[in-house]
C-alpha positions as CSV (number, residue, x, y, z in Angstrom):
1,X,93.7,93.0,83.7
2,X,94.3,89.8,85.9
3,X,96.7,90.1,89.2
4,X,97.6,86.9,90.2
5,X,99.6,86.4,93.3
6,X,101.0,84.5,96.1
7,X,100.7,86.5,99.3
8,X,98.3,84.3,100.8
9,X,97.1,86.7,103.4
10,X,95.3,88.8,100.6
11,X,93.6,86.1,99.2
12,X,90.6,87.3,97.6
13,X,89.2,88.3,94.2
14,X,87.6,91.7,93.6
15,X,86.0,93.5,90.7
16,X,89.2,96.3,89.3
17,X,87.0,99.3,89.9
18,X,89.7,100.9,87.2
19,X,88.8,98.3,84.2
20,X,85.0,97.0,84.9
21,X,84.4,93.4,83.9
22,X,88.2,92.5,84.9
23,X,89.4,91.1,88.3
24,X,92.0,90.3,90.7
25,X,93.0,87.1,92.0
26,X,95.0,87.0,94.9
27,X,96.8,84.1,96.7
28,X,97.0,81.8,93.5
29,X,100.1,80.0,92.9
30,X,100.9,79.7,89.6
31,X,103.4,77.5,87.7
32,X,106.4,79.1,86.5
33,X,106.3,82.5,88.6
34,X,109.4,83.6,89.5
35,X,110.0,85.7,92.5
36,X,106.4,86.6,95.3
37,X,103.5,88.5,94.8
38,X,101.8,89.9,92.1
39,X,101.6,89.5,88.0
40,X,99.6,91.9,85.9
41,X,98.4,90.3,82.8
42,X,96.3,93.1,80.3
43,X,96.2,91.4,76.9
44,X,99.7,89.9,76.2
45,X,101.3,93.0,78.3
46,X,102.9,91.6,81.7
47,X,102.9,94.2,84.5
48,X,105.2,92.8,86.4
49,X,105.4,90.7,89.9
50,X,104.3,92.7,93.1
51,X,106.8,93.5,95.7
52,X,106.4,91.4,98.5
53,X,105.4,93.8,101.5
54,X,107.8,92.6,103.7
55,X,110.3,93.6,101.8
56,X,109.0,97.1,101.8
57,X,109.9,99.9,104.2
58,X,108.4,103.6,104.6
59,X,111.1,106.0,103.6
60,X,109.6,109.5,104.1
61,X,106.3,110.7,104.4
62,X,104.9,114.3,104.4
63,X,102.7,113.4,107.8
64,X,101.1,110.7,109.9
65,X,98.9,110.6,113.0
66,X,100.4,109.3,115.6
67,X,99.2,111.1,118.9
68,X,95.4,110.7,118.2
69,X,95.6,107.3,116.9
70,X,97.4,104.7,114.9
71,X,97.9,106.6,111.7
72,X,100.9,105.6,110.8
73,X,102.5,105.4,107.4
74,X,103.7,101.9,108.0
75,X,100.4,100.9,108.4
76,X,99.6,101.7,104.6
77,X,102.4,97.9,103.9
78,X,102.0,96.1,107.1
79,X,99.2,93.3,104.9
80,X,96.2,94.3,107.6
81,X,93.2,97.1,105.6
82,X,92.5,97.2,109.1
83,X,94.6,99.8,110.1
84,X,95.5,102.9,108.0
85,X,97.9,105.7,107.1
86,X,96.7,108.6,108.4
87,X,98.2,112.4,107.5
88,X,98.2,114.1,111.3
89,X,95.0,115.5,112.4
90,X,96.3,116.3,116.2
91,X,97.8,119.6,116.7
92,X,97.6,120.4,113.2
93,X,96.5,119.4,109.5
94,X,98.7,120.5,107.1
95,X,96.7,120.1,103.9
96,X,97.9,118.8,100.5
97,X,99.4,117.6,98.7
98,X,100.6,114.7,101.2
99,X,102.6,111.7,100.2
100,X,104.0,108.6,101.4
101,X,107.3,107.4,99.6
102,X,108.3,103.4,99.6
103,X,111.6,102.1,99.4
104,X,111.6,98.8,97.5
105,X,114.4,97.6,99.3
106,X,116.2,96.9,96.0
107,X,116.0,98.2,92.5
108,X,113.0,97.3,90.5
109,X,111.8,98.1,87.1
110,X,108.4,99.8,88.5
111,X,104.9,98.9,86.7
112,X,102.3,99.2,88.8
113,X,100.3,101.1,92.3
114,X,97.5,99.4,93.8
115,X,95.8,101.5,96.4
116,X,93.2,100.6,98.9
117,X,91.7,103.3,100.1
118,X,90.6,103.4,104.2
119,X,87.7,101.1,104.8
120,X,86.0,102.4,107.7
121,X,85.7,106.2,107.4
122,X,85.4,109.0,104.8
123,X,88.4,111.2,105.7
124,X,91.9,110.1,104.6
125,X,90.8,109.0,100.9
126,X,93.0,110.3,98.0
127,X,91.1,111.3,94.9
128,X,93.8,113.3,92.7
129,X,97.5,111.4,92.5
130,X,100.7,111.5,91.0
131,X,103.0,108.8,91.1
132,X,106.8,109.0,90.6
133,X,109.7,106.7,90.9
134,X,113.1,107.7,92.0
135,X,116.3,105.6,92.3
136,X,118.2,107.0,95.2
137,X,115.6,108.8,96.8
138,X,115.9,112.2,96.8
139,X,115.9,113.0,93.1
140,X,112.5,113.2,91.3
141,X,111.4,112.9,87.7
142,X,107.9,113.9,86.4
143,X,105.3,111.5,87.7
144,X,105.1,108.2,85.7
145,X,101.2,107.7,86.5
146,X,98.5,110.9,87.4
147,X,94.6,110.2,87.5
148,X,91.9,110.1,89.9
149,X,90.4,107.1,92.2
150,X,87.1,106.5,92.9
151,X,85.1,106.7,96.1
152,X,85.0,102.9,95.3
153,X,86.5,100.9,98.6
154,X,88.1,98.2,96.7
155,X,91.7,97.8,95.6
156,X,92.6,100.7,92.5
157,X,95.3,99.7,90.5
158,X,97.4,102.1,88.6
159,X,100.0,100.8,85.9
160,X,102.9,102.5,84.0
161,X,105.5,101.5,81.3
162,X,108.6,99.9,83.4
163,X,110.2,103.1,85.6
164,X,114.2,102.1,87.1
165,X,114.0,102.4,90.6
166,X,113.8,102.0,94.3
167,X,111.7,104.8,95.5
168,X,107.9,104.8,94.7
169,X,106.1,108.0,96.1
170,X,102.1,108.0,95.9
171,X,101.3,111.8,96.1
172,X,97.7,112.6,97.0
173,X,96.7,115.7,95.5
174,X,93.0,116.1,96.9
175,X,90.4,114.0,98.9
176,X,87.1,112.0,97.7
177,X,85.0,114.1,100.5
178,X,87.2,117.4,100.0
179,X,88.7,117.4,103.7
180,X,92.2,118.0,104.5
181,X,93.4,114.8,105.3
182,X,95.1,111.6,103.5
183,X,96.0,108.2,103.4
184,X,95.5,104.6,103.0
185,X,94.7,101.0,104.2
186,X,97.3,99.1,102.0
187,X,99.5,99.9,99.3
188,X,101.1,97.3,97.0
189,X,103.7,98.0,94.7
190,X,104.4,96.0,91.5
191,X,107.8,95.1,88.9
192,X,111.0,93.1,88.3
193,X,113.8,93.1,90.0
194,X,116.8,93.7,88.4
């Protein structure tokens, strides 16, 4: 599986923890790529283009830190694995499941998750995840992608069969180092506009 994109400030190419011997390439320009960011090649199967981030907006999410520290959710698409979502650990920790939900900004035919997990810390990193698309919002089918990441700190893709909508949520169902807490550095979201 190859991701080839145009984001230029995620240029880099990483070992896909999820399929070992295949990469991602980030920042490359390609001739004849329509629309920004991402394309998932595996085989002759194309994943899709990913959703520029700046397009992107937090819609909901079940809890963020924000008294504590910078936790929150709009860290998770702000392009920076710097900062992170963070599920509240200030007056409170409501434990799982937590999720953050993503509105595309427009509707997309939905392929693909890739999640990079928090960089600088152990708490805050989903293992167990479901992943299910919505079109207005508010109504939810059965997840279209469930699995497990690794404690592996590099990008973790996830891909589906094309799912209609505008909504992605990213439910994190348990944690790598079995705390109470969630989040993420970055999330990028992959498909084709309608």
């Amino acid at each position: 599986m190859l991701f080839q994109g145009r984001d230029s400030r995620l240029s880099s190419v990483r070992p896909d923890p999820i399929l070992p011997g295949s990469t991602w390439t980030r920042g490359t320009r390609r001739p004849g790529l329509a629309g920004p960011g991402l394309r998932c090649i595996d085989g002759e199967v194309e994943c899709g283009y990913a959703i520029s981030q700046a397009e992107l907006n937090v819609h909901e999410v079940s809890s963020e830190e924000t008294a504590g520290e910078d936790g929150a959710a709009t860290n998770a698409i702000d392009g920076n694995p710097s900062t992170i979502w963070h599920t509240q650990w200030q007056d409170g920790q409501p434990g799982f499941p937590h999720h953050i939900t993503i509105d595309l900004g427009a509707g997309y035919d939905v392929t693909g998750l890739e999640y990079l997990p928090r960089q600088n810390g152990s708490n805050g990193r989903f293992k167990e995840y479901a992943i299910t698309v919505s079109v207005d919002g508010e109504t939810w089918g059965d997840p279209v992608a469930t699995g497990e990441f690794t404690s592996a700190l590099t990008p973790q893709t996830v891909t589906w069969p094309e799912a209609a909508g505008r909504y992605v949520r990213l439910t994190g169902l348990s944690s790598i180092n079995g705390s109470a807490f969630g989040g993420a550095a970055e999330i990028n979201l992959g498909g084709t506009p309608h």
